[in-house]
ZAMARGU-4260 file (C-alpha; in steps of 0.2 Angstrom, whole numbers, plus 5000, padded with zeros to 4 digits):
<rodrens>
0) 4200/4374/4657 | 4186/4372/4643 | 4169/4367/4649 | 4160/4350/4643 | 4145/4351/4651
5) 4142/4332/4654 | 4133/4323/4666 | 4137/4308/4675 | 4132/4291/4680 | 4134/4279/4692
10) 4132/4260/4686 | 4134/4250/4700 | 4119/4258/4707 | 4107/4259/4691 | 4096/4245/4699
15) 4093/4254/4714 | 4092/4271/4706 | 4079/4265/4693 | 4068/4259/4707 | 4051/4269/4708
20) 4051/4274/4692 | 4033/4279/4682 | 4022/4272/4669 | 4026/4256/4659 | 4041/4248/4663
25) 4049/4244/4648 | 4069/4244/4641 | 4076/4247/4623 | 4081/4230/4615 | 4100/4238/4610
30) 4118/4236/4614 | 4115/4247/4629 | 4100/4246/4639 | 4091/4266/4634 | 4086/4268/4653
35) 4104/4270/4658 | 4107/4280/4676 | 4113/4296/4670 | 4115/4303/4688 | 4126/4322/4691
40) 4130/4337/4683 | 4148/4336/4675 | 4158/4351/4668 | 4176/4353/4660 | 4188/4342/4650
45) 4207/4343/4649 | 4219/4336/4640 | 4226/4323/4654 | 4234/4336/4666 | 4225/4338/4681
50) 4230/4352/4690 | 4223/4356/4708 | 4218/4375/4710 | 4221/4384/4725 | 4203/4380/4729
55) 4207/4363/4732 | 4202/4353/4748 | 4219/4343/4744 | 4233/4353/4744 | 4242/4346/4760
60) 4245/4329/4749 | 4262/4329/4741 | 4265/4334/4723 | 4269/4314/4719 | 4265/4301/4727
65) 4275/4286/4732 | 4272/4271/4722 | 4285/4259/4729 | 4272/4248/4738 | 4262/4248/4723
70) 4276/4242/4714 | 4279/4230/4726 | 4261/4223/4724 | 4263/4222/4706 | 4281/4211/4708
75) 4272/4199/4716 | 4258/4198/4706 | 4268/4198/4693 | 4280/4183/4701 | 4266/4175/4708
80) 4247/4176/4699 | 4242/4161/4693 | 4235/4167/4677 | 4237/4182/4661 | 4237/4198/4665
85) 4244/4212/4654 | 4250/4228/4656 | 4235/4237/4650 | 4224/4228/4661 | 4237/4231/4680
90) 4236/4252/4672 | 4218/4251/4671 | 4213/4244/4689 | 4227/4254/4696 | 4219/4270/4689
95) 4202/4263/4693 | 4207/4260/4709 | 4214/4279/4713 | 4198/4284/4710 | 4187/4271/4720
100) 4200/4277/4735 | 4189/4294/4735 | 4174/4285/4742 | 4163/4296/4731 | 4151/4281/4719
105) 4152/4296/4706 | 4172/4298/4705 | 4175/4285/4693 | 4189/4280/4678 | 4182/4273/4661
110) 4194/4266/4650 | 4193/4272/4630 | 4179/4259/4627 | 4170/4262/4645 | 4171/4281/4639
115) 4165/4277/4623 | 4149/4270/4630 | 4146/4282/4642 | 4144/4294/4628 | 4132/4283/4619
120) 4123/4282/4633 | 4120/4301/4638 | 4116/4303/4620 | 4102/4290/4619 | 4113/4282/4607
125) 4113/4261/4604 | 4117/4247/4594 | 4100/4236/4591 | 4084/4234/4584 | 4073/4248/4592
130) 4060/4240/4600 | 4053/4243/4617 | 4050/4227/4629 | 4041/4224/4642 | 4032/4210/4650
135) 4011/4204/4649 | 3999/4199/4661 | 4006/4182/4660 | 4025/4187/4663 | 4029/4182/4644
140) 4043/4196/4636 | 4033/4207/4624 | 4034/4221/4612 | 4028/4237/4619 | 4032/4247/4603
145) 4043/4247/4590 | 4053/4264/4588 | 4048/4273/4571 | 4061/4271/4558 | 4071/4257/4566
150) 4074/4240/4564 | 4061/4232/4574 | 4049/4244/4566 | 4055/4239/4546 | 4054/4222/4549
155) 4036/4221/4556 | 4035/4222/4573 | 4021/4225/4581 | 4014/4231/4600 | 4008/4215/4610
160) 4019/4204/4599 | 4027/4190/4611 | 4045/4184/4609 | 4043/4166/4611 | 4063/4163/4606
165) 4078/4172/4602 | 4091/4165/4590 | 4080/4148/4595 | 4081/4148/4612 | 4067/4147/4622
170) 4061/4166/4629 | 4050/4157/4642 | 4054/4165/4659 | 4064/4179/4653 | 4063/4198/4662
175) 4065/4213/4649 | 4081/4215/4653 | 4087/4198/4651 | 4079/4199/4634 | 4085/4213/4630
180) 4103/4208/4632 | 4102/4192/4621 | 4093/4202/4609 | 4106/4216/4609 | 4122/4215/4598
185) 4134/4225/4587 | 4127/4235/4572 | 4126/4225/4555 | 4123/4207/4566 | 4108/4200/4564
190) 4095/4190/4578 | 4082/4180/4574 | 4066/4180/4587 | 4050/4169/4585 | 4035/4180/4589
195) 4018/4175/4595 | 4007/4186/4588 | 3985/4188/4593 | 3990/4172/4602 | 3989/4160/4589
200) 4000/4167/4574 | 4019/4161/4574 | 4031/4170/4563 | 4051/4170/4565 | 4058/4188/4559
205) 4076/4188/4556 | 4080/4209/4561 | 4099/4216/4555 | 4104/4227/4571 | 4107/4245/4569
210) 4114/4259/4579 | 4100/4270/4584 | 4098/4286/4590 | 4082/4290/4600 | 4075/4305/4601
215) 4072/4313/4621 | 4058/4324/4617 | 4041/4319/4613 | 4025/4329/4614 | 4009/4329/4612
220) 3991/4339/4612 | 3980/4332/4626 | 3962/4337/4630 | 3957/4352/4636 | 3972/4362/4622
225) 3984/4355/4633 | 4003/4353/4626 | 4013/4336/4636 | 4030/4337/4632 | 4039/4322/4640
230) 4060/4324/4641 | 4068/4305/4645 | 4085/4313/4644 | 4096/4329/4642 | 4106/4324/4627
235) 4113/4333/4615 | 4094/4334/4602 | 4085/4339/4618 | 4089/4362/4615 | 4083/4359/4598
240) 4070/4349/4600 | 4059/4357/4616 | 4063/4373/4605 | 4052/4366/4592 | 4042/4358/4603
245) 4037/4375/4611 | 4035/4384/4596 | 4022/4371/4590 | 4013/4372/4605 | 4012/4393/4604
250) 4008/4389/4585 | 3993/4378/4591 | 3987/4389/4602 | 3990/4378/4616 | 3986/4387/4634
255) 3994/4373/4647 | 4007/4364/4647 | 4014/4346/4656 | 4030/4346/4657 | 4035/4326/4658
260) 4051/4323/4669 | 4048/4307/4677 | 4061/4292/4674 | 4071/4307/4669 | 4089/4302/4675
265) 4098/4318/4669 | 4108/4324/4654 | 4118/4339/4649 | 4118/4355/4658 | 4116/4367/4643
270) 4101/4357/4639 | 4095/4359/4656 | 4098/4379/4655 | 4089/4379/4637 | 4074/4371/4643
275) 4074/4382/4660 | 4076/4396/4646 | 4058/4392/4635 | 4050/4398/4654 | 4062/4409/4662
280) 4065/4426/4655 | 4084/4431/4651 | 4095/4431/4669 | 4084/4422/4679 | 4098/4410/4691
285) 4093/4391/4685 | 4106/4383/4695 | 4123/4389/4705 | 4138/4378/4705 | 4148/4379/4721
290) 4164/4370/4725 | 4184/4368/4720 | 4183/4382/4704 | 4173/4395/4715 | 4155/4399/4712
295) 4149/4397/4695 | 4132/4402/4689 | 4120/4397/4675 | 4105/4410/4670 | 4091/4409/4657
300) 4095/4412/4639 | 4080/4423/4636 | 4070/4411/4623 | 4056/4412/4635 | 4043/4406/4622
305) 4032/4399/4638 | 4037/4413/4646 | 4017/4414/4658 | 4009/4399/4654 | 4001/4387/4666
310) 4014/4373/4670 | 4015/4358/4678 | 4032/4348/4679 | 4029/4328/4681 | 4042/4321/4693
315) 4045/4306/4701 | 4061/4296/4711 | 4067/4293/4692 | 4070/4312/4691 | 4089/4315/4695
320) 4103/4328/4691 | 4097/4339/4675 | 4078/4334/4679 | 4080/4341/4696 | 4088/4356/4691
325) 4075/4362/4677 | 4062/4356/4691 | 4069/4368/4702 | 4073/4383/4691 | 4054/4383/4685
330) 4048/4379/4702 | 4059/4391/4710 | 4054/4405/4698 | 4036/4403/4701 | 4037/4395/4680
335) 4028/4380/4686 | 4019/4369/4700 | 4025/4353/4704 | 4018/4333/4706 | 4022/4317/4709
340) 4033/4310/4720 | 4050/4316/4729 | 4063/4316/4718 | 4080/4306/4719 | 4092/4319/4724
345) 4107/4322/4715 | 4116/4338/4719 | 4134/4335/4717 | 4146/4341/4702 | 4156/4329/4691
350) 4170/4339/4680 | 4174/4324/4663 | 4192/4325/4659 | 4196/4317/4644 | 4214/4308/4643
355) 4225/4307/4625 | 4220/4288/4625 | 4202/4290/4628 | 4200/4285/4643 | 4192/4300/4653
360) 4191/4302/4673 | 4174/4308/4681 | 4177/4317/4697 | 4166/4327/4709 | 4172/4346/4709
365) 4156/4353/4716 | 4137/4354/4724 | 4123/4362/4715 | 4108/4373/4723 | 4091/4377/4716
370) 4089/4397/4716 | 4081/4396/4731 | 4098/4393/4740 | 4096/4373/4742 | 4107/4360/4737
375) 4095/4343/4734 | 4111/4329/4736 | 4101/4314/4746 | 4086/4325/4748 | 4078/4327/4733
380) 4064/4341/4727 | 4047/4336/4735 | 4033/4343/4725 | 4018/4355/4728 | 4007/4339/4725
385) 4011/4322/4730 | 4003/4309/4718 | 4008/4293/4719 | 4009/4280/4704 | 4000/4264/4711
390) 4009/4246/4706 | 3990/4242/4699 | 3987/4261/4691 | 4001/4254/4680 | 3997/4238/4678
395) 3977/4245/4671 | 3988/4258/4662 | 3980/4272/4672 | 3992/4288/4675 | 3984/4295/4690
400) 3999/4310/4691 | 3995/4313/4675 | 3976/4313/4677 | 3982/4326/4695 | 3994/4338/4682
405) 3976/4339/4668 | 3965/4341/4684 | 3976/4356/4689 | 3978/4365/4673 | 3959/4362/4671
410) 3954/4370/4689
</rodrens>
């Protein structure tokens, strides 16, 4: 069976999972919120026939199973429901509802549209304006920053602008995320916002939404020749983009580096391996897979262009799945020192099977273990150096984990 790669998620916990998450808290005004819970390693795809190996924990159940009490269910709905339902929709929930019957939040069914997003979603990939909300002093919605080159960015936008109304209606009271899903909408729609800008200016900007891709990796020189490269997600621009990330920073002459993890949910597990690989020289374990296929494992590509320069990895309760595995790898291989905060602890395998349809099935085949030999699932990686991020360090905009990783490097 060929390999996919992807990582999962888990929606109905996103609120929970997002919870202790670092620095400014702010959401993507888009069709999909860019902070999505992208929880699990995922591998493998199919073609819509799942066959159970000799591995399987399940080979005592029978070869088909029985479905005339489910057909006896649907009868009476059928006979009896007082309401529409069509065929599509009874398929659906019954499919759904095989894979709730596991137990397991991160065995789930997506239908074609579900499936769709889900990949929208791993790839940082939108429908909206661009513009990063978040909320002032006084709880009014605001504009933390536009993203360069979208939407929100041509029309004007700028930091500290105050959304007073959306389409006219009042913003008065609104969290970010409320915001953002009134302000969110197909690509080629258009939503109009009354801004408060400086306090006194008002202006009404009318904004065409757009799908919009944004990039994970961003990076920096700090003080001190110090190169910060933050990753908000494994997608599939992350290999290329920490490859030239890396380069500049050699190019520069940069001596340290941060390496930015926090609020990381996850992402692809080639990305994870290819940004292992910039410290890891070639054949160094990055992370063993261990469940229904056998033991499968993932070593350094050998592009170790920070191959012995001082690093710290940023972490916090954010940092799942992908995150924790690069965290691991580096730490494990003496590559890096960590801080922060425990992370969340994600060390279960999802294999994607894509169905002729669409639709797809996400289903754990596996546990993952750092190259020490641990697998993290509910107990996260706890770093070398706990720092904690205090509710008024972010409120005064004061990164004290950050301010720890420079102080390190600097010793």
């Amino acid at each position: 069976m060929a390999k996919k790669d992807k990582i999962t998620h888990v929606r109905a916990q996103m609120k929970q999972k997002l919870k202790g998450l670092s620095g400014r808290y702010v959401r993507i005004a888009a069709g999909v919120i860019v902070a999505v819970v992208i929880f699990g390693l995922g591998v493998g795809v199919g073609d819509g026939r799942i066959a159970f190996t000799s591995g399987s924990m399940n080979g005592s159940l029978p070869s088909n199973l029985n479905y005339a009490s489910v057909n006896q269910v649907y009868q009476l709905l059928k006979q009896k429901y007082n309401g529409t339902l069509t065929e599509t929709q009874l398929l659906d929930g019954m499919k759904a509802g095989l894979a709730q019957s596991t137990g397991d939040p991160y065995t789930e069914y997506f239908t074609a549209a579900e499936a769709k997003q889900f990949s929208d979603q791993l790839n940082n990939s939108f429908s909206g304006i661009g513009a990063e909300l978040g909320a002032d002093s006084n709880g009014n919605v605001e504009i933390i920053a536009p993203i360069a080159g979208t939407p929100a960015a041509n029309a004007g936008l700028k930091p500290k602008d105050v959304i007073a109304t959306i389409n006219g209606a009042s913003a008065a009271g609104l969290s970010p995320d409320t915001a953002v899903n009134k302000i969110r909408g197909q690509a080629g729609t258009k939503v109009t916002l009354g801004i408060i800008r400086n306090g006194t200016q008002q202006l009404t900007i009318t904004i065409t939404r757009a799908n919009i891709t944004v990039p994970s990796v961003t990076t920096k020189v700090l003080p001190g020749n110090i190169g910060y490269m933050q990753i908000t997600s494994f997608s599939n621009d992350t290999a290329n983009l920490a490859a030239k990330a890396a380069q500049s920073f050699k190019d520069a002459g940069v001596k340290k580096v941060i390496l930015d993890l926090r609020g990381n949910p996850g992402g692809l597990l080639t990305a994870a391996v290819s940004v292992s690989s910039l410290w890891l020289p070639e054949g160094k374990t990055v992370v063993t897979e261990r469940g229904t296929y056998g033991d499968e494992v993932s070593t350094a590509t050998g592009n170790d262009i920070l191959a012995g320069v001082p690093t710290v990895v940023l972490v916090d309760a954010g940092s799942a799945s992908a995150s924790e595995i690069t965290a691991g790898a580096l730490h494990d291989n003496d590559a890096a020192y960590l801080i922060g905060v425990k992370t969340f602890g994600k060390g279960i395998v999802q294999q994607l099977i894509d169905f002729n349809d669409g639709s797809e099935l996400k289903v754990t085949i596996a546990s993952w273990y750092r190259p020490n030999g641990k697998n993290i699932n509910k107990q996260g990686i706890t770093p070398d150096q706990i720092v904690t991020l205090s509710d008024a360090d972010k409120k005064a905009g004061n990164d004290s984990q950050l301010t720890a990783a420079e102080a390190y490097l600097n010793k």
